[in-house]
DSSP file (Angstrom, degrees, kcal/mol; ACC not computed):
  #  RESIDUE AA STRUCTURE BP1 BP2  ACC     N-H-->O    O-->H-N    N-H-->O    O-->H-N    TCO  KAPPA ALPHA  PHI   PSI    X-CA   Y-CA   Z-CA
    1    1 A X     >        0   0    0      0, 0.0     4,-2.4     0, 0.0     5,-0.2   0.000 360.0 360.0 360.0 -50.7   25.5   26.1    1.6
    2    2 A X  H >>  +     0   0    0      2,-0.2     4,-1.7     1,-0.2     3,-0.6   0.988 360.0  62.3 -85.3 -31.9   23.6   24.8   -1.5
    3    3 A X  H 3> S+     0   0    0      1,-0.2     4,-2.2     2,-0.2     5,-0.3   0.969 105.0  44.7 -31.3 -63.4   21.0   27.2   -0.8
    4    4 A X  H 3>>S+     0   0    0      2,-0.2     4,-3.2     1,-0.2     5,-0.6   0.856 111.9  51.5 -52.4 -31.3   23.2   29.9   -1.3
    5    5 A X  I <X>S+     0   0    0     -4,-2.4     5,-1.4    -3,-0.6     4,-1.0   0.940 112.7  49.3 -64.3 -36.7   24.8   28.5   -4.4
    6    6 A X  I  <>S+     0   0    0     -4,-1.7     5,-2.4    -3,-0.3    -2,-0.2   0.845 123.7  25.4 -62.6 -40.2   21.6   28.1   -5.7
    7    7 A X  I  <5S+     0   0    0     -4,-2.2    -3,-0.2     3,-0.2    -1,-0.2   0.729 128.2  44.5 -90.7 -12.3   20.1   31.5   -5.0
    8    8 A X  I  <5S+     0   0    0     -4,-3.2    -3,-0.2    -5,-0.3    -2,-0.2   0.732 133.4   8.2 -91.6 -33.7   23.7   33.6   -5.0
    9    9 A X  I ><<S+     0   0    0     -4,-1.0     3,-1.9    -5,-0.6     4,-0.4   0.716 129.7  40.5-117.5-107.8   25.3   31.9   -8.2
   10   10 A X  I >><S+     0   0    0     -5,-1.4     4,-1.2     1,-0.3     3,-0.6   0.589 114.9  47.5 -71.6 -42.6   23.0   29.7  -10.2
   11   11 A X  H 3><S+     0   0    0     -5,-2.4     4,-3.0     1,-0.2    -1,-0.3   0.715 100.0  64.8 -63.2 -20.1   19.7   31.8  -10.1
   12   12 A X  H <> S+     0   0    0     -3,-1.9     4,-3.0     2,-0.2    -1,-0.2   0.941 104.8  44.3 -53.2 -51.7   21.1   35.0  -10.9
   13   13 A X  H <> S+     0   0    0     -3,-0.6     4,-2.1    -4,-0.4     5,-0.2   0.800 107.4  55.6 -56.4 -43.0   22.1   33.8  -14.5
   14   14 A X  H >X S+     0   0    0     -4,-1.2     4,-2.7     2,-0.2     3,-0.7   0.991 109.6  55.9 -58.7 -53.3   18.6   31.9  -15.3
   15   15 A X  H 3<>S+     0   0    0     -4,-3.0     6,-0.9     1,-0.3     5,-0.7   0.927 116.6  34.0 -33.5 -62.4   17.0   35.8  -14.4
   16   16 A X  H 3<5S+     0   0    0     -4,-3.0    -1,-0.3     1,-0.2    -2,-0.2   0.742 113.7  55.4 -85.8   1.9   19.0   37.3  -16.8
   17   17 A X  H <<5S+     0   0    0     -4,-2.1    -1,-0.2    -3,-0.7    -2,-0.2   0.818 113.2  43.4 -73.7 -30.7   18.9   34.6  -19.0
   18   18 A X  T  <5S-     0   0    0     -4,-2.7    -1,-0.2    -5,-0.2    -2,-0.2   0.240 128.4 -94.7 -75.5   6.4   14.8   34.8  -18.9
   19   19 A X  T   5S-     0   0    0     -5,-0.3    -3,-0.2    -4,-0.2    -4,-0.1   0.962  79.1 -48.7  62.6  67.8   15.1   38.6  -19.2
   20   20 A X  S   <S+     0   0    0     -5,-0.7     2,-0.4    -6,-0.2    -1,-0.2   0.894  89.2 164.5  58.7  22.6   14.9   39.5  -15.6
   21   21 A X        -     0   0    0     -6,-0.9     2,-0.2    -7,-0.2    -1,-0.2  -0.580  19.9-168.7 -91.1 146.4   12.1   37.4  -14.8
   22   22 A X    >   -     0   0    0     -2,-0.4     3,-1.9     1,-0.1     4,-0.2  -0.585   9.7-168.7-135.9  98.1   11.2   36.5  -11.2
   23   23 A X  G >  S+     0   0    0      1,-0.3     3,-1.5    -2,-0.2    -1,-0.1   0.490  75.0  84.3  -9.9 -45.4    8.7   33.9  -10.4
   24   24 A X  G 3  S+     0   0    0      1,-0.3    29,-0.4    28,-0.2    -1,-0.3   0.745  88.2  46.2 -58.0 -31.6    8.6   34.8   -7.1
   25   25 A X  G <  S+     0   0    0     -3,-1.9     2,-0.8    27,-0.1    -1,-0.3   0.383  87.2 106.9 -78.9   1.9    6.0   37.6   -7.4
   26   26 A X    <   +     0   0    0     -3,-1.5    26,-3.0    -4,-0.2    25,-0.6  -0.737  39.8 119.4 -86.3 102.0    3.5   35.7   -9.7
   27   27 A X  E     -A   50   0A   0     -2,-0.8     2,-0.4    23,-0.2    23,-0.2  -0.917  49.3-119.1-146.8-178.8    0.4   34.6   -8.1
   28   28 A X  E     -A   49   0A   0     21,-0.9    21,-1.4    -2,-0.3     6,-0.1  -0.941  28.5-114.4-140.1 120.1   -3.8   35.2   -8.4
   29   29 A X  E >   -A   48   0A   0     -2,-0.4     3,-0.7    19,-0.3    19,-0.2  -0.215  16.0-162.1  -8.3 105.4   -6.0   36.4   -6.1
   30   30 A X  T 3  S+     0   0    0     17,-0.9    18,-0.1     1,-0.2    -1,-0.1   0.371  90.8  59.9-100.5 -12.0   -8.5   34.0   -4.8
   31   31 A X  T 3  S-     0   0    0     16,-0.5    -1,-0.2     2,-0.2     3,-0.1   0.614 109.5-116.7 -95.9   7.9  -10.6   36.8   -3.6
   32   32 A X  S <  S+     0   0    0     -3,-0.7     2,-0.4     1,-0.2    -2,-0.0   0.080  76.4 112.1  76.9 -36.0  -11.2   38.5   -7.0
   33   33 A X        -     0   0    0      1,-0.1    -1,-0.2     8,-0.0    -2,-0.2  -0.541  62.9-126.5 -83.8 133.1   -9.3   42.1   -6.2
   34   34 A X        -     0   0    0     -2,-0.4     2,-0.2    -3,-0.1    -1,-0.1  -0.331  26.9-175.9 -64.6 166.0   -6.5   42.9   -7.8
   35   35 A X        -     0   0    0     -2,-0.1    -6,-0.1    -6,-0.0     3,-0.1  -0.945  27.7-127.2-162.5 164.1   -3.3   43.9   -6.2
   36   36 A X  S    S+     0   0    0     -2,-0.2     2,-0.2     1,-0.1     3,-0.1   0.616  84.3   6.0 -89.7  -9.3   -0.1   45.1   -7.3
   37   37 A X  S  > S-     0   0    0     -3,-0.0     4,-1.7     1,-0.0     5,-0.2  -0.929  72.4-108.1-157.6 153.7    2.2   42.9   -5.7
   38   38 A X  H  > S+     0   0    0     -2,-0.2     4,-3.9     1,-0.2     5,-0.3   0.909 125.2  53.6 -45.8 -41.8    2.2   39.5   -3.3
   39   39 A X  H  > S+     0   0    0      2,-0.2     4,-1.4     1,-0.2    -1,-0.2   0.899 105.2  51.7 -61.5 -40.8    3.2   41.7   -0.6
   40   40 A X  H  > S+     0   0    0      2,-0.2     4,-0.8     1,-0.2     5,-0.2   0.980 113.0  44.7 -31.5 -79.0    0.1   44.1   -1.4
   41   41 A X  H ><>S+     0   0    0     -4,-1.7     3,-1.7     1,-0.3     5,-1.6   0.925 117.1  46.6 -59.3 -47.8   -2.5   41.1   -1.3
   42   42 A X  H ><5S+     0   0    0     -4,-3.9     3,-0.6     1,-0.3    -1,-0.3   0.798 103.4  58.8 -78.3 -12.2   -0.8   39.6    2.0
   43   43 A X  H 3<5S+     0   0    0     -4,-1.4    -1,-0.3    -5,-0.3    -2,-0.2   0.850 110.9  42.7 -78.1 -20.3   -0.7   42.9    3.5
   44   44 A X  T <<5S-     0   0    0     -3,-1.7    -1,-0.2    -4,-0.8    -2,-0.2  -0.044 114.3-114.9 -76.8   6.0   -5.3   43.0    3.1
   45   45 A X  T < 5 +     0   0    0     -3,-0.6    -3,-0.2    -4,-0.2    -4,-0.1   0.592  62.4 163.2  42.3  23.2   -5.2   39.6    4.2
   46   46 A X      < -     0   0    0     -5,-1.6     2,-0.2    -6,-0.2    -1,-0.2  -0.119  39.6-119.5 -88.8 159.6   -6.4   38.7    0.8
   47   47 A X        +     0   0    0      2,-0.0   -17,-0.9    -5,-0.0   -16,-0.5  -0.635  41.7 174.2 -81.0 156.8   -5.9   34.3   -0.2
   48   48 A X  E     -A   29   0A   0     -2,-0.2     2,-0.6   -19,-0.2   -19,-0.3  -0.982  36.3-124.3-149.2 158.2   -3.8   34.2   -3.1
   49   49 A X  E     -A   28   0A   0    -21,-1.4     2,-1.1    -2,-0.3   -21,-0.9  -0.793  15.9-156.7-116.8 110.0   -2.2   31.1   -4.9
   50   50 A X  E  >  +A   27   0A   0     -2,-0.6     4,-0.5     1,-0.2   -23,-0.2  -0.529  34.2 153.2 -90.9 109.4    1.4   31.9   -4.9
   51   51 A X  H  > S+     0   0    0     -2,-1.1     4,-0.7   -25,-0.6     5,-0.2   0.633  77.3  62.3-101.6 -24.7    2.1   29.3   -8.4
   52   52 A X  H >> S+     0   0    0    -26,-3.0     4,-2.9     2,-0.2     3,-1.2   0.949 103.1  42.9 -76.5 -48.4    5.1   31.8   -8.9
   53   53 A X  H 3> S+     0   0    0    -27,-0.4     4,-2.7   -29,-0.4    -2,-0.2   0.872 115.5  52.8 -64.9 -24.9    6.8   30.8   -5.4
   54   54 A X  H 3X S+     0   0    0     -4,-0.5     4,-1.2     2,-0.3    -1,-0.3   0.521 102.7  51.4 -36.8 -45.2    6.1   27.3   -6.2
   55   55 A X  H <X S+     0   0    0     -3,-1.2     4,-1.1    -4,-0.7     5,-0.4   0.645 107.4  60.8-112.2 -40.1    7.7   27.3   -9.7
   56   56 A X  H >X S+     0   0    0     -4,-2.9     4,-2.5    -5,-0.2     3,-1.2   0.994 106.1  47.7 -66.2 -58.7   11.0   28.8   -7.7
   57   57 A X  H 3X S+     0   0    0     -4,-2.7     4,-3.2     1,-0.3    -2,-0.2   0.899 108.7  49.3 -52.1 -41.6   11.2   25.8   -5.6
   58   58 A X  H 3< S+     0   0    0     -4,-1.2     4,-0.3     2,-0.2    -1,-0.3   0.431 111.6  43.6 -97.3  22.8   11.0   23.6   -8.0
   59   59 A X  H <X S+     0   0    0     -3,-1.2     4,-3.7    -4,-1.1     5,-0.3   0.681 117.1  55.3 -56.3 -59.8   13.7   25.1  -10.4
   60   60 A X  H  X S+     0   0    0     -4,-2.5     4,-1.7    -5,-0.4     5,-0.5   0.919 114.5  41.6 -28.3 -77.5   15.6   25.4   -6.4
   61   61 A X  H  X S+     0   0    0     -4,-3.2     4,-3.3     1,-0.3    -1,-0.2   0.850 111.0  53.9 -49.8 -49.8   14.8   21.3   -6.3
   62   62 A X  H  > S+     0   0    0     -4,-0.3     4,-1.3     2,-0.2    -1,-0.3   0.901 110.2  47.0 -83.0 -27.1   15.8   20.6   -9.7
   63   63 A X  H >X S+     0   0    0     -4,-3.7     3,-2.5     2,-0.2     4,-2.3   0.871 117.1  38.3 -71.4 -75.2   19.4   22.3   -9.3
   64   64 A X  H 3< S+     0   0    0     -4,-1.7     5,-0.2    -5,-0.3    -2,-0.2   0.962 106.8  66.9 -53.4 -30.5   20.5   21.0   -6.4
   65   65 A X  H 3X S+     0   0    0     -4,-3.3     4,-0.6    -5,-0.5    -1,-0.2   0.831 110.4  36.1 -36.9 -35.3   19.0   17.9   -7.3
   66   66 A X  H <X S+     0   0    0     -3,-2.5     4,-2.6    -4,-1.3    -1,-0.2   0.877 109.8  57.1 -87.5 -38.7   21.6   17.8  -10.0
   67   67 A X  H  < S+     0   0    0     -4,-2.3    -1,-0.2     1,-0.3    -2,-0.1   0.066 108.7  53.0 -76.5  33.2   24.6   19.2   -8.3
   68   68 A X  H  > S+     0   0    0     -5,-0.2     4,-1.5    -3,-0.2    -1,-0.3   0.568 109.6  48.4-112.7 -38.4   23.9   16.4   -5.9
   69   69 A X  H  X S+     0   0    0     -4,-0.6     4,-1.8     1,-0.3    -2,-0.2   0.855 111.7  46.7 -90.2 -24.2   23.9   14.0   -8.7
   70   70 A X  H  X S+     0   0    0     -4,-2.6     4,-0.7     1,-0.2    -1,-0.3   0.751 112.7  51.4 -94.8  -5.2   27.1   15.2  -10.2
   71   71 A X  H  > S+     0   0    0      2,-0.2     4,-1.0     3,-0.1    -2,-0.2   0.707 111.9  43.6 -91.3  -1.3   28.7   15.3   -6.8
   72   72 A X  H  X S+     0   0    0     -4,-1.5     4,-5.5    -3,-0.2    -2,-0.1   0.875 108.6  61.2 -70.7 -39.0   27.7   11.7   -6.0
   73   73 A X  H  X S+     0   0    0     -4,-1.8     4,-0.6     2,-0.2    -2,-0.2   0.763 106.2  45.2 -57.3 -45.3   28.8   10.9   -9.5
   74   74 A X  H >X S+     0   0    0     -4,-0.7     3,-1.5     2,-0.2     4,-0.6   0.942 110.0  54.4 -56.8 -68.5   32.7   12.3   -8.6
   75   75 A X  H >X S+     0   0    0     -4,-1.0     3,-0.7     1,-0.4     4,-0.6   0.879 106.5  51.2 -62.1 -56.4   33.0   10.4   -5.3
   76   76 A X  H 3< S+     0   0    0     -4,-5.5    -1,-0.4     1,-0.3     3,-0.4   0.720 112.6  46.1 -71.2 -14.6   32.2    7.4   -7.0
   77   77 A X  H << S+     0   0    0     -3,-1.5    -2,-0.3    -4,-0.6    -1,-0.3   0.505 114.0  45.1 -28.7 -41.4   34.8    8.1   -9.6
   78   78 A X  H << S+     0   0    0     -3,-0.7    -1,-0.2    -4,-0.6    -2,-0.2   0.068 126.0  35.2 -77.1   9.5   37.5    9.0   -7.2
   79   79 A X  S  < S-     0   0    0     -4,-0.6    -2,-0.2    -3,-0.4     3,-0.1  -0.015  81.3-173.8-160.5  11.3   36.5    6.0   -5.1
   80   80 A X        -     0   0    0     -3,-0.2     2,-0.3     1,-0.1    -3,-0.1   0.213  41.3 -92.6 -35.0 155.3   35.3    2.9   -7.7
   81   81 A X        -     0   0    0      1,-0.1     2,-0.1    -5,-0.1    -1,-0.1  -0.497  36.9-107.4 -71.6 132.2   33.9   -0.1   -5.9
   82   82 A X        -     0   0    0     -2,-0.3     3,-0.1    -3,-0.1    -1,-0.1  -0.440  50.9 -99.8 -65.8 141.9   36.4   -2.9   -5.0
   83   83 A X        -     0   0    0     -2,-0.1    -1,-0.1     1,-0.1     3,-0.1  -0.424  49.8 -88.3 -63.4 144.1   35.3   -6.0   -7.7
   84   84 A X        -     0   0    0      1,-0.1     2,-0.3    -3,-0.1    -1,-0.1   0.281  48.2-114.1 -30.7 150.9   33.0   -8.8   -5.9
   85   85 A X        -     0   0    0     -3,-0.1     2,-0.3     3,-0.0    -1,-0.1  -0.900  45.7 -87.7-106.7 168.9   35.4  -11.7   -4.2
   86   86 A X        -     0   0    0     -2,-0.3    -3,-0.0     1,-0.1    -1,-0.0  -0.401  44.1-109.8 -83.8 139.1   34.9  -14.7   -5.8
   87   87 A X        -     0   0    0     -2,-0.3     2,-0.1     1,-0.1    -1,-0.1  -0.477  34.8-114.3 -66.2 133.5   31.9  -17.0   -4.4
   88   88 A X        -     0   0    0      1,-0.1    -1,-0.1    -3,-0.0     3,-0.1  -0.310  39.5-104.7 -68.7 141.4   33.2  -20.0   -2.5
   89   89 A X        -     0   0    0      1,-0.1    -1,-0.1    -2,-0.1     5,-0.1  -0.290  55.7 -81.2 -61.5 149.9   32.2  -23.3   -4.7
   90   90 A X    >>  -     0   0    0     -3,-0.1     3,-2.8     3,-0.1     4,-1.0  -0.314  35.8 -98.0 -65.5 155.8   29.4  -25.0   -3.1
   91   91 A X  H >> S+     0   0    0      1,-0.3     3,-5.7     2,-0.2     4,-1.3   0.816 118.2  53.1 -32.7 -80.2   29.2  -27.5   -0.1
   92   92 A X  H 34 S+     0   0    0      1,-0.4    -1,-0.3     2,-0.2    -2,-0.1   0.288 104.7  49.9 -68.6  16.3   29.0  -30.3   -2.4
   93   93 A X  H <> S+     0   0    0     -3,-2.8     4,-1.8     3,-0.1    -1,-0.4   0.522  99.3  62.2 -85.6 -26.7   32.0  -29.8   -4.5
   94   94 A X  H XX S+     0   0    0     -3,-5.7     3,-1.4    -4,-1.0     4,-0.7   0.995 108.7  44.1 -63.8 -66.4   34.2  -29.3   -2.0
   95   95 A X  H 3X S+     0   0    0     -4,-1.3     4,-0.7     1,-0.3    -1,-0.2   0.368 113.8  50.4 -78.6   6.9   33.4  -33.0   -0.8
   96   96 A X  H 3> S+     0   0    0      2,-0.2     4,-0.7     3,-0.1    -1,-0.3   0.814 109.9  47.2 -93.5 -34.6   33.6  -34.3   -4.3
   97   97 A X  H <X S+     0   0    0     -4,-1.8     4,-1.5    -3,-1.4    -2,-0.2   0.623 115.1  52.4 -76.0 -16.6   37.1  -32.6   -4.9
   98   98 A X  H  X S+     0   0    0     -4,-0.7     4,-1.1     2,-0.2     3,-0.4   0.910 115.6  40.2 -88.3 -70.6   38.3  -34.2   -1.0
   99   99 A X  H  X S+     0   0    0     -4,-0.7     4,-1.3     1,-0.3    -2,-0.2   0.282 107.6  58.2 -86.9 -14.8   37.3  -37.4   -2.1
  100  100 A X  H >X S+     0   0    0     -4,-0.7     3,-1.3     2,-0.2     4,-1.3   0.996 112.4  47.5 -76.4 -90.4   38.7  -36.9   -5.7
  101  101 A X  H 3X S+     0   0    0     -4,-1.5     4,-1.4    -3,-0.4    -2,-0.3   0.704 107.1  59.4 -20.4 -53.5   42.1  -36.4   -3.6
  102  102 A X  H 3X S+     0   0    0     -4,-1.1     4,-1.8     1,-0.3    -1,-0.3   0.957 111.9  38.1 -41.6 -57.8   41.5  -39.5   -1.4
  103  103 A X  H << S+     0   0    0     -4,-1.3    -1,-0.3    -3,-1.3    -2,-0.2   0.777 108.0  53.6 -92.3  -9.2   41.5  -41.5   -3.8
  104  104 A X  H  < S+     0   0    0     -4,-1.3    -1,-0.2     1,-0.2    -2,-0.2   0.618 115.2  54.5 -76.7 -13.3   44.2  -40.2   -6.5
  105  105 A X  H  <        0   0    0     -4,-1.4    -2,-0.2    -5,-0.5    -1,-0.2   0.975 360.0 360.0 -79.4 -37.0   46.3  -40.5   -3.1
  106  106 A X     <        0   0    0     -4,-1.8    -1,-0.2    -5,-0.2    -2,-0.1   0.641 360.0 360.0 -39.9 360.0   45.3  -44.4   -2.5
């Protein structure tokens, strides 16, 4: 589901905000030959380093990354955390406040 928001919705707009650019075809040729296209070089068997598919994932990571953070950020908003209860006084106050009692009763 957030793969598709991310590549049906939010990437379309970054294209045409970049002038149509797509990352996905951008790589270099480890063997020296040119080629015209990724598909080209992987169709010769040629090595390539695809830095363009690489740079699409991590635009991919850093959007859902955010729409994660701004949907944790709403849950915890509709949902605040109940305030602390209050820490019980320690041992040895209790038995100064019975004995405080003991003796206002004497």
């Amino acid at each position: 589901m957030i793969n598709s928001l991310v590549n049906d919705v939010i990437m379309p707009p970054i294209g045409a905000l970049l002038g149509g650019v797509d990352f996905s075809d951008y790589f270099i040729s480890l063997s020296g030959r040119w080629h015209a296209s990724l598909a080209a070089a992987k169709e010769t068997g040629t090595a390539t380093l695809n830095y363009g598919a690489f740079i699409n994932t991590v635009i991919n990571f850093l959007i859902v990354g955010f729409c994660i953070f701004l949907l944790v950020k709403q849950v915890n908003r509709v949902f605040p955390k109940a305030p602390p209860a209050a820490a019980a006084p320690p041992r040895s106050e209790v038995l100064l406040e019975e004995i405080r009692d003991l003796l206002k009763n004497r």
